[in-house]
N, C-alpha and C positions, 0 to 999 in steps of 0.2 A: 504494500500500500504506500503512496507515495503521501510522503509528509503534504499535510497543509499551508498553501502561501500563507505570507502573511502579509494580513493585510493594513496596508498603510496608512500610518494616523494623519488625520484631516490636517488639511494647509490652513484653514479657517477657521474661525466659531465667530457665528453670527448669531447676537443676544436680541430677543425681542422682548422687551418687559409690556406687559397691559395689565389694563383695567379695566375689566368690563367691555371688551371690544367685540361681542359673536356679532353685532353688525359688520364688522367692516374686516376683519383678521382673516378672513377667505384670501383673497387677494394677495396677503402678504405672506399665507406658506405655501399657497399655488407659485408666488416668485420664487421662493426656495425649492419646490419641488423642482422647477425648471430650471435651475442652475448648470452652466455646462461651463467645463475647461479646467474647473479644479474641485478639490475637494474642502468640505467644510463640515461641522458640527452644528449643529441647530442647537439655540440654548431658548428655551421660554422660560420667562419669570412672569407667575401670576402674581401680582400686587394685592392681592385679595378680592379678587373678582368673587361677585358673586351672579354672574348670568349667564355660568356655563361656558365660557370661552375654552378654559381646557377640553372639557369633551368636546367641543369641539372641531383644536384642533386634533385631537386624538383620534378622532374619525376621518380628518382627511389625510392626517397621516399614516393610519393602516394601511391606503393603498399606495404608500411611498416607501417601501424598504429600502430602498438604497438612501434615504436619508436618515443620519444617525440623529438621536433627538433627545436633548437634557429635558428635562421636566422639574420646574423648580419655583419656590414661591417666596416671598420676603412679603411678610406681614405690615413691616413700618410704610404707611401711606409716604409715596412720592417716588415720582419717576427713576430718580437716583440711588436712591434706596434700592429698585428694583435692579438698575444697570448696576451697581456695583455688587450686588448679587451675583449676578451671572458671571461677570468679569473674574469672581475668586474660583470660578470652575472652569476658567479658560487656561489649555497649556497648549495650543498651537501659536506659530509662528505670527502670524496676523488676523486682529479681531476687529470685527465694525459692528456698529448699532443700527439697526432696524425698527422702525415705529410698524403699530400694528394697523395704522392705518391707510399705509403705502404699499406701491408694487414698485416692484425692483424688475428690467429686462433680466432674460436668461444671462446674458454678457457681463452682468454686474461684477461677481466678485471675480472673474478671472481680468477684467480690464480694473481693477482695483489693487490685484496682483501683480500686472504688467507693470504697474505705475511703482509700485514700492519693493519690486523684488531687486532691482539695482543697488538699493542699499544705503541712496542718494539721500532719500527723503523717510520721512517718520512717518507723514498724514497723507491721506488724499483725500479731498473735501468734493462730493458731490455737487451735480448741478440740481436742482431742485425744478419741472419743469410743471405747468398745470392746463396743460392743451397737448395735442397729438406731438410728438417729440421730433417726428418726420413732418408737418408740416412747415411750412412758411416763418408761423410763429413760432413753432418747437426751433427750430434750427437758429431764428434769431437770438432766441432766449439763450440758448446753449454755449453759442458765439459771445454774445454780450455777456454771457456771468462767468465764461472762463476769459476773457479780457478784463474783467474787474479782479478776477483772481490775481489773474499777473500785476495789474497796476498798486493796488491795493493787498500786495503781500504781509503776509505775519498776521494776517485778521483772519473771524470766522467770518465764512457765507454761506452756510447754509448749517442746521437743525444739526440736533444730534442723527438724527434719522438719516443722516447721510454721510456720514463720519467713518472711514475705516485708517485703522492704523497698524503700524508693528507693535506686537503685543512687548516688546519688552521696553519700548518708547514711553506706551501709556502705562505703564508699573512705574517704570523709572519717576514720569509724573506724579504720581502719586493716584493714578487709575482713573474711573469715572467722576469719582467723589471727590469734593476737595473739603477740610474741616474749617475752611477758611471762606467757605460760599454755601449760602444753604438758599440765594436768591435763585429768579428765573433767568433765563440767560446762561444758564451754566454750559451751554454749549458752544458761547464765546469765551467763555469765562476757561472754558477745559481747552479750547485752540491757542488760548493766551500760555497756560502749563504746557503744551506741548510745544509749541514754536521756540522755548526753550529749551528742547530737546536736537532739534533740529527744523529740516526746513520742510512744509506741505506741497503738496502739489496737486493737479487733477488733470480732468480731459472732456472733450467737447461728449467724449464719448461715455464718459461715467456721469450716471445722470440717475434719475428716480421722479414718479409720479404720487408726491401725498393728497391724501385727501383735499378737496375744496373746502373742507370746514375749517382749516386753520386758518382763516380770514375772520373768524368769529373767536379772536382770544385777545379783546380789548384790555382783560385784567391784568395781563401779564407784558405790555406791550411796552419801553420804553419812550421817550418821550424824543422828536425829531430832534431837539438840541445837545440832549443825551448823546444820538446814532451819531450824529455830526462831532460832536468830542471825541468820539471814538476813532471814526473814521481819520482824523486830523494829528489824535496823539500817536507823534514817535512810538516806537517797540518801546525805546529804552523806560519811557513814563507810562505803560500800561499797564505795568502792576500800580501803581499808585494811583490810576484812572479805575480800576477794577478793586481795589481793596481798603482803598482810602477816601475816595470821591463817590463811585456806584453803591459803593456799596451802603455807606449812609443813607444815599437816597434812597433806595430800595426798601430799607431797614423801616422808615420813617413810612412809607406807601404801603409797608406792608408783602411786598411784591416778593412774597416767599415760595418757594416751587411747590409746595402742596398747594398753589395757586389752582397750578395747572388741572387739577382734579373739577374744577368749575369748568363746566362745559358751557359755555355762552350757547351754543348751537341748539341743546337740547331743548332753552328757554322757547 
């Protein structure tokens, strides 16, 4: 009898933490199922749902064995609570964050790979796109937000939901969580820890479609003069723009990420 291959541990773990999502979480393990060019690890963290999302994806994952799949929950309300859950079960080479109300193309994680396997860069920041990604307007949008990438370097552009990195980059960070930001924004705020790791990068071609209802999260929204300070301040004064200046404000608004659990849409 000839020994068993063995079979080779995932290039990926891709964490989706939700709440309460059996609306919309179809879409975003149908992405995962369709994943082609490399290999990955599926990590879900239920935040405490209580409307059944697990079984549900557990029923569309029974007809996906070739997808390996963590199953995991963190009780403490908040997104981050949830992603850094998952993040202490990650041991492959490179991890990204998935919202569960997004589709990712089949291309995703292996042009995600292409982009950080040189060694060069720590991040690749998706494009975030909200129309046919092959259309007219898909293709302008793609163009214009990877030319703000390059001009506007060392900053976030898009969600955590679009985020992949070399796992030993975002450890080095100090992971998803930081004990030093408990605000909303932690998605700029974690680009901010990592661009002091090294440098980000992306492509016309690493892209994702979230939900249309992220237009309905007025709570959590910074203020145009705020995005403008941001935009404006040097690398070298962004910790002091994020830890000294944001963050007071935030503090005082209240603009805490268990924000995020207020679903404006539902109203």
């Amino acid at each position: 009898m000839r020994p068993a291959t063995p079979v080779p541990s995932p290039t990926w773990s891709v964490i989706v933490p939700y709440y309460n999502e059996a609306g919309f979480i179809q879409g975003t393990i149908e992405s995962a199922i369709a994943q082609a060019g490399t290999s990955f690890r599926l990590i879900l963290v239920d935040n405490a749902s209580d409307d059944g999302t697990e079984d549900l994806c557990r029923r569309i994952l029974a007809g996906a064995p070739h997808v390996e799949v963590a199953y995991l929950r963190e009780e403490r309300p908040g997104h981050l609570f949830a992603l850094d859950r998952g993040f202490a079960a990650v041991t492959t080479p490179y991890v990204c964050f998935w919202d569960a109300d997004t589709v990712y193309p089949p291309h995703y994680l292996a042009e995600a790979e292409r982009l950080l396997k040189d060694g060069r860069h720590v991040a690749a920041q998706a494009i975030d796109v909200y129309c046919d990604p092959e259309s007219r307007e898909g293709r302008m949008r793609r163009w214009r937000m990877r030319a703000t990438q390059k001009l506007l370097a060392k900053q976030g552009h898009v969600g955590s939901y679009g985020q992949c990195f070399r796992t030993d980059a975002l450890r080095k960070a100090g992971g998803p969580m930081s004990d030093g930001w408990r605000f909303v924004l932690y998605d700029h705020e974690l680009m901010q820890r990592i661009y002091h790791q090294g440098r980000a990068t992306g492509s016309t071609d690493l892209w994702c479609l979230p939900s249309p209802r992220r237009g309905a999260n007025a709570h959590v929204r910074w203020t145009l003069w705020e995005r403008i300070l941001y935009h404006v301040t040097p690398f070298a004064a962004k910790d002091w723009f994020f830890y000294r200046f944001l963050a007071g404000r935030f503090a005082r608004r209240r603009m805490m990420q268990e924000n995020l659990r207020v679903r404006d849409w539902e109203s």
